[in-house]
C-alpha positions in Angstrom: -3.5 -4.5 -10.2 -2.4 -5.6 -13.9 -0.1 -7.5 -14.8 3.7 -6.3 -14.7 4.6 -5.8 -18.5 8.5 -4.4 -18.3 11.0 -6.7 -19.8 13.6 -7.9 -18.4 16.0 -6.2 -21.7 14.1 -3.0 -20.7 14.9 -2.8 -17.5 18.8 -3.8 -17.8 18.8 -0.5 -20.2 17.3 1.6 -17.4 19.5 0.1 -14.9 22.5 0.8 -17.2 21.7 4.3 -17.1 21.0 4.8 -13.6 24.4 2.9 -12.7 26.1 6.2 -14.8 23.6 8.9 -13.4 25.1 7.8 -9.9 28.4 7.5 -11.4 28.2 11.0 -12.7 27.0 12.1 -9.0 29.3 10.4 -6.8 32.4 11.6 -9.2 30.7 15.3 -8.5 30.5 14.7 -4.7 34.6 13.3 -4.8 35.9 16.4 -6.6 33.8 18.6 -4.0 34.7 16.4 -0.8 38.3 15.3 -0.8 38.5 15.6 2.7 35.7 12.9 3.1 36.4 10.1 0.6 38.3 8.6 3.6 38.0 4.7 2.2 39.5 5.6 -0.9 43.2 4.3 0.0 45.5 3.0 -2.5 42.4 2.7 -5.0 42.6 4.8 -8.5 39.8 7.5 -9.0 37.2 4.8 -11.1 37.7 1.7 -8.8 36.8 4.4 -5.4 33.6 5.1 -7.9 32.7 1.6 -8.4 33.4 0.4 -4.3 33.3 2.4 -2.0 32.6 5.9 -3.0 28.6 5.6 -2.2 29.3 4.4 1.4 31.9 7.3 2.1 29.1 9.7 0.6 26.3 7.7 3.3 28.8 7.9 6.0 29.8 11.3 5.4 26.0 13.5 4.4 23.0 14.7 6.4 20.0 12.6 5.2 22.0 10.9 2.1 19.1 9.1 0.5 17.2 12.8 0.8 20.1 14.3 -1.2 20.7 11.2 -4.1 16.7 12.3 -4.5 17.2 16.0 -5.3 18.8 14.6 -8.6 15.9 14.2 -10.6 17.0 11.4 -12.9 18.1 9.4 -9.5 14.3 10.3 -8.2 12.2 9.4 -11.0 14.2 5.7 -11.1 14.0 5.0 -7.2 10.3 6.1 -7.6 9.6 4.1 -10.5 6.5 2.8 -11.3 5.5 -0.7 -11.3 5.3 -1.1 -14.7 8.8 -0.1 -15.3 9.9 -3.3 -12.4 10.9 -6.9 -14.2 10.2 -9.3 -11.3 12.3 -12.3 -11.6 9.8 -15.0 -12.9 10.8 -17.8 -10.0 11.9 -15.5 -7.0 8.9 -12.5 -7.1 12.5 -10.3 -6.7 12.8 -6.8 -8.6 15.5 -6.7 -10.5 18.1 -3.9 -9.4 20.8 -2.4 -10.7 23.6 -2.6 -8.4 24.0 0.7 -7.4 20.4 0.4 -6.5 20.8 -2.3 -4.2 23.3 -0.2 -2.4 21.4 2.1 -1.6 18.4 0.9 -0.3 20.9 -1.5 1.9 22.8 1.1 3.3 19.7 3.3 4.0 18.6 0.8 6.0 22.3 0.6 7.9 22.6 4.3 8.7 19.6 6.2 8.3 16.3 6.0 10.4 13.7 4.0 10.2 11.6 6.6 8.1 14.4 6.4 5.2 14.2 2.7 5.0 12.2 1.6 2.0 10.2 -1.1 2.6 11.1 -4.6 0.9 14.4 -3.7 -0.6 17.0 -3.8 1.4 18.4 -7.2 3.3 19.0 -7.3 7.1 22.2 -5.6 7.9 24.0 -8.6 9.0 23.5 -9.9 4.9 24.9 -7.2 3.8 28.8 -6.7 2.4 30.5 -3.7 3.7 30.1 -1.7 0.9 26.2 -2.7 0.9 26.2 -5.0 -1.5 23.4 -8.4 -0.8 25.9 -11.0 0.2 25.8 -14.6 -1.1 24.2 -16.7 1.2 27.5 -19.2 0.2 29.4 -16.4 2.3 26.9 -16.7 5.3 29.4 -18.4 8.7 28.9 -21.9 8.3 26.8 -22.6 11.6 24.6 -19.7 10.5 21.7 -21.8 9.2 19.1 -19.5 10.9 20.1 -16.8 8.7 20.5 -19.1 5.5 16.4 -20.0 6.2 15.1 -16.5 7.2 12.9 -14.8 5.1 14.6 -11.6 4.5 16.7 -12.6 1.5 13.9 -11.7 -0.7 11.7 -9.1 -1.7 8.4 -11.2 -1.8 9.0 -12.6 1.8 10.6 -9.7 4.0 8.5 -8.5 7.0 6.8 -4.9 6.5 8.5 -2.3 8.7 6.6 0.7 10.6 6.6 3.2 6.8 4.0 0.0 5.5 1.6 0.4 9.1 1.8 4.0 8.8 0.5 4.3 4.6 -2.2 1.4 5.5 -3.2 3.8 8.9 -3.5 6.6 7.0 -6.0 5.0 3.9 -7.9 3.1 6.1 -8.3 5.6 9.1 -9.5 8.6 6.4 -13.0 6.5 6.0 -13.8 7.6 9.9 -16.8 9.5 9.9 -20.3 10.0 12.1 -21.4 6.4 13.8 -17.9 4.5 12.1 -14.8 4.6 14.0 -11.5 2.6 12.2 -9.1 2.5 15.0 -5.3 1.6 13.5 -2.9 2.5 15.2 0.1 0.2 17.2 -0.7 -1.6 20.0 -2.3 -4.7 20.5 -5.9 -5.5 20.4 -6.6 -5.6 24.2 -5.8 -2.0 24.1 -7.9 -1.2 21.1 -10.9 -2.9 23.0 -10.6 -1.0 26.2 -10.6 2.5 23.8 -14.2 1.1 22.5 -15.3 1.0 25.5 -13.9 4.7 26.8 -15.1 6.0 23.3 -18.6 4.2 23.7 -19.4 6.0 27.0 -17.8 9.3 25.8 -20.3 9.2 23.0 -22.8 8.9 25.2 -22.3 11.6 27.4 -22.3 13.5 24.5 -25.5 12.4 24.2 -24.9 9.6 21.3 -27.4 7.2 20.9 -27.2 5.1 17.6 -25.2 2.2 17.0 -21.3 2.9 17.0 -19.5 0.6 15.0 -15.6 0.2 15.4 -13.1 -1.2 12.8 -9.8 -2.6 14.9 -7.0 -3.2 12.7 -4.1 -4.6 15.5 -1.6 -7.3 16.3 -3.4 -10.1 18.8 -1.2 -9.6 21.4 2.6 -9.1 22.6 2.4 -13.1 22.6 1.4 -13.3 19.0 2.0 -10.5 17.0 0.0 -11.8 13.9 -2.2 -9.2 12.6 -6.0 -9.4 12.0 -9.2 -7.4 11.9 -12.1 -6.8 14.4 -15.5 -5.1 13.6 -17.1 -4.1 17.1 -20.4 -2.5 17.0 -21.9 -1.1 20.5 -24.7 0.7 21.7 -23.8 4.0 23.6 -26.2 3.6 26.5 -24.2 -0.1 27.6 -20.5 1.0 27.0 -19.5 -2.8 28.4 -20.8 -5.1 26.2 -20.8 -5.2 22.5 -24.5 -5.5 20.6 -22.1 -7.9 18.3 -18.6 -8.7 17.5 -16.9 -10.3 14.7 -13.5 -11.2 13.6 -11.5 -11.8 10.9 -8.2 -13.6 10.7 -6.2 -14.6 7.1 -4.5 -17.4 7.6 -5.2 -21.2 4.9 -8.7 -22.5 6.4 -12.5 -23.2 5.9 -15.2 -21.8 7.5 -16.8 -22.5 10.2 -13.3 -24.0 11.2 -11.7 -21.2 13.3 -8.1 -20.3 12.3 -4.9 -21.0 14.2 -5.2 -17.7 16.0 -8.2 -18.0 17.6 -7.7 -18.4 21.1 -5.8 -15.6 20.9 -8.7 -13.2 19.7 -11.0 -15.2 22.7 -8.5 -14.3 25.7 -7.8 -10.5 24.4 -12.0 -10.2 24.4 -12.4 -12.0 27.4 -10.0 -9.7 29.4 -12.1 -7.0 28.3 -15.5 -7.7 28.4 -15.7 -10.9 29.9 -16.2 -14.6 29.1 -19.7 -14.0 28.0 -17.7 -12.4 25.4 -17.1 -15.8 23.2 -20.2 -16.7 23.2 -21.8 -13.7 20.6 -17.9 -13.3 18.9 -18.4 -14.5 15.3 -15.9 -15.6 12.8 -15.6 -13.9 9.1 -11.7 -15.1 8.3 -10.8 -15.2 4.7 -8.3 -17.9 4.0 -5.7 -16.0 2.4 -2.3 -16.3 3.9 -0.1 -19.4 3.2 1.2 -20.9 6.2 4.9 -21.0 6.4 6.8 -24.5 6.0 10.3 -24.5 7.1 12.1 -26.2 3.9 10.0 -24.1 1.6 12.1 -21.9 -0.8 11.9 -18.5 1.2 10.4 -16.3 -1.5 7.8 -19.0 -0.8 6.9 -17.8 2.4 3.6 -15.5 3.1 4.7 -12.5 5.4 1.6 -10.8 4.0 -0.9 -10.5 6.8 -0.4 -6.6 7.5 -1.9 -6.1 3.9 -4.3 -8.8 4.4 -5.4 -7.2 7.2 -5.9 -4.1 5.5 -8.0 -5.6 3.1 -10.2 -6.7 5.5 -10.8 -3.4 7.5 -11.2 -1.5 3.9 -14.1 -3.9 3.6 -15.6 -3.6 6.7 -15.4 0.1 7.0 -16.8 0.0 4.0 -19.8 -1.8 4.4 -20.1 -0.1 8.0 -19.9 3.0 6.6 -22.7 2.5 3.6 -24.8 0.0 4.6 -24.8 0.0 8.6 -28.0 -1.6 9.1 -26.9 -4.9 7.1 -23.8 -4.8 9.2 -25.9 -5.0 12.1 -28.2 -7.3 10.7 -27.2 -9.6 8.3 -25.8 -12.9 8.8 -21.7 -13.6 9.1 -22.1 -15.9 6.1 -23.6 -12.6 4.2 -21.4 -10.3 5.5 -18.5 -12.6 4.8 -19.5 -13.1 0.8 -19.9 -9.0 1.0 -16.5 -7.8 1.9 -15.6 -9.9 -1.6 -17.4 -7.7 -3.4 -14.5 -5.1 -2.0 -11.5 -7.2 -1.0 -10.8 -7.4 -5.4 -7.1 -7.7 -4.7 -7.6 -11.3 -3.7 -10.8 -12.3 -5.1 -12.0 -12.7 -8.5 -15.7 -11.4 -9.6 -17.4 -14.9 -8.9 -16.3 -14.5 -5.4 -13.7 -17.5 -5.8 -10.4 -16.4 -4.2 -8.0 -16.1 -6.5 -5.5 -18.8 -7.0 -2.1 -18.5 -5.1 -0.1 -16.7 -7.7 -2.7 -13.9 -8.7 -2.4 -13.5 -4.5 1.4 -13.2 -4.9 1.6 -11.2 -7.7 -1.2 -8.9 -5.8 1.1 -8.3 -2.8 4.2 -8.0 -4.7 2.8 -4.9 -6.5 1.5 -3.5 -3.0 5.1 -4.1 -1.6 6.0 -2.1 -4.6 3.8 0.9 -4.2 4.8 1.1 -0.3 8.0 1.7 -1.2 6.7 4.3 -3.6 4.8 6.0 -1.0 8.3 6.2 1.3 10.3 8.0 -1.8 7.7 10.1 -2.8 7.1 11.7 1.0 10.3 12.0 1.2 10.2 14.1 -2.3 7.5 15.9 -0.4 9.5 17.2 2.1 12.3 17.7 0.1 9.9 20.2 -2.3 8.9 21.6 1.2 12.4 22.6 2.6 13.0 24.0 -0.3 9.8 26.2 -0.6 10.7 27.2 2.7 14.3 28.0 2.1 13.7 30.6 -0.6 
């Protein structure tokens, strides 16, 4: 994860031309689809271009964002690499060109869930109704709920179900013989009672080494916070775990527990019982900044789902390749292990890194998720097409 190394004149160029690429496709979509350009009105031909003709187009096409991508110039731009993004210096927030904006906005307003591209659109009720990011000076006056919320930028917006399902997928591939990464949606009550149907199963199949599970999951429908469990059983007593430990990501100290932790005590307790807390130890990295209401919002840490993520790479991991240290070693150990792996946040001396190397880290993995979204739908695209000849 270098360091981003587009300039900002660079990326004006590139945004110059996309602006005319889109130009170029909307003015072919008008002359093919009279009958739809039905906010046109009184407007001449170039000011329909420039307002209104990309909502007309969204409002009017089958998967829009699927067909902008079968241009290839629109594609490669929309699918850009990182290196190719000039992040404003003070907000973290990719600079656009306005066309862009538009459509990631109105993606988000009229398609599914599966077009929206993670990070760059705004909420719906931000948006102008050509798409367009409205000034927060336009926001109703006795809106200040909106005016504080997160969402106006990139480096603060909550992930959306495309972000769970590209972590799910990279994490859940490292599954394999006695290591079992369970990440999928839910909460973690429900995670634990699948350990202990999977234990049992695995002994009936006549299983009998240690079974260690990786839980990536929200705490609860109370407290949706994500965080990381690694549960490690023994097949032949499916209702209590040989040892338990937890990781949560939010600004703290070891052996302070986090803010969370009750939560992570009753979901275990309901499970296995109160005897639970008394073997569950902590291995929480203090990575996530806690949120301060009269912070700037591009301030604000909504990065736990990556976090998270980080942490169930590194105990799979070390589950995976060195099992019997998992079992055995102490938290403290295991804790200054999953350093060794978690590089995105901490540097080679095992000293986290310092709170803008951690932004700039998840900025470029808010990036790439969005890269993942365009590029399966380029996937499909090729796929229909195969198919169609």
């Amino acid at each position: 994860m270098e360091q981003c190394i587009c300039t900002k004149e660079i990326a004006e160029a590139a945004n110059r031309c996309f602006e005319r690429e889109v130009f170029h496709f909307l003015l072919e979509w008008v002359s093919s689809h009279e009958d739809k350009t039905l906010l046109q009105f009184e407007q001449t031909l170039d000011e329909y271009l420039a307002n209104d003709a990309l909502r007309d187009f969204f409002l009017n096409t089958q998967h829009p964002v699927q067909k902008l991508l079968k241009n290839r110039f629109i594609a490669c731009h929309l699918g850009r690499r990182v290196e190719a993004v000039y992040f404003d210096p003070i907000s973290g927030d990719p600079l656009f060109a306005a066309t862009e904006q538009r459509i990631y906005n109105l993606s988000r307003r009229m398609e599914s869930e599966r077009m929206h591209v993670p990070f760059r659109s705004v909420y719906p009720n931000k948006q102008t109704e050509a798409g367009d990011t409205a000034d927060i000076s336009t926001y109703p006056i006795e809106s200040e709920e909106i005016r504080y919320n997160s969402g106006n930028h990139f480096s603060s917006r909550p992930a959306n179900g495309n972000v769970f399902d590209e972590n799910s997928k990279r994490c859940t591939a490292k599954s394999a013989g006695h290591l079992h990464v369970l990440f999928r949606r839910g909460f973690l009550e429900d995670r634990l009672k699948e350990v202990k149907e999977l234990t049992a199963a695995l002994y009936e199949a006549g299983e009998r080494g240690a079974q260690f599970f990786v839980i990536y999951s929200r705490h609860s429908a109370k407290e949706g916070h994500f965080g990381t469990s690694l549960v490690i059983m023994d097949p032949a007593h499916p209702n209590f775990p040989k040892r338990v430990m937890v990781c949560d990501t939010l600004l703290k100290e070891l052996p302070q527990h986090p803010r969370w932790w009750n939560h992570f005590m009753s979901e275990y307790t309901h499970v296995f019982g109160d005897a639970i807390v008394e073997i569950i130890e902590d291995l929480s990295h203090p990575l996530q900044k806690v949120n301060v209401k009269g912070d700037d919002p591009y301030r604000h840490d909504w990065n736990c789902p990556y976090y998270a993520a980080s942490m169930a790479d590194a105990l799979a991991d070390l589950a995976k390749n060195n099992p019997e240290f998992t079992l055995q070693g102490s938290a403290h150990e295991i804790h200054h292990a999953m350093k060794d792996i978690m590089s995105d946040y901490y540097l080679h001396n095992h000293e986290i890194k310092d709170r803008t190397g951690i932004q700039q880290a998840n900025r470029l993995k808010r990036w790439k998720s969005g890269r993942e979204v365009i590029k399966d739908l380029l996937l499909e695209i090729s796929r229909k097409s195969s198919y169609e000849l």
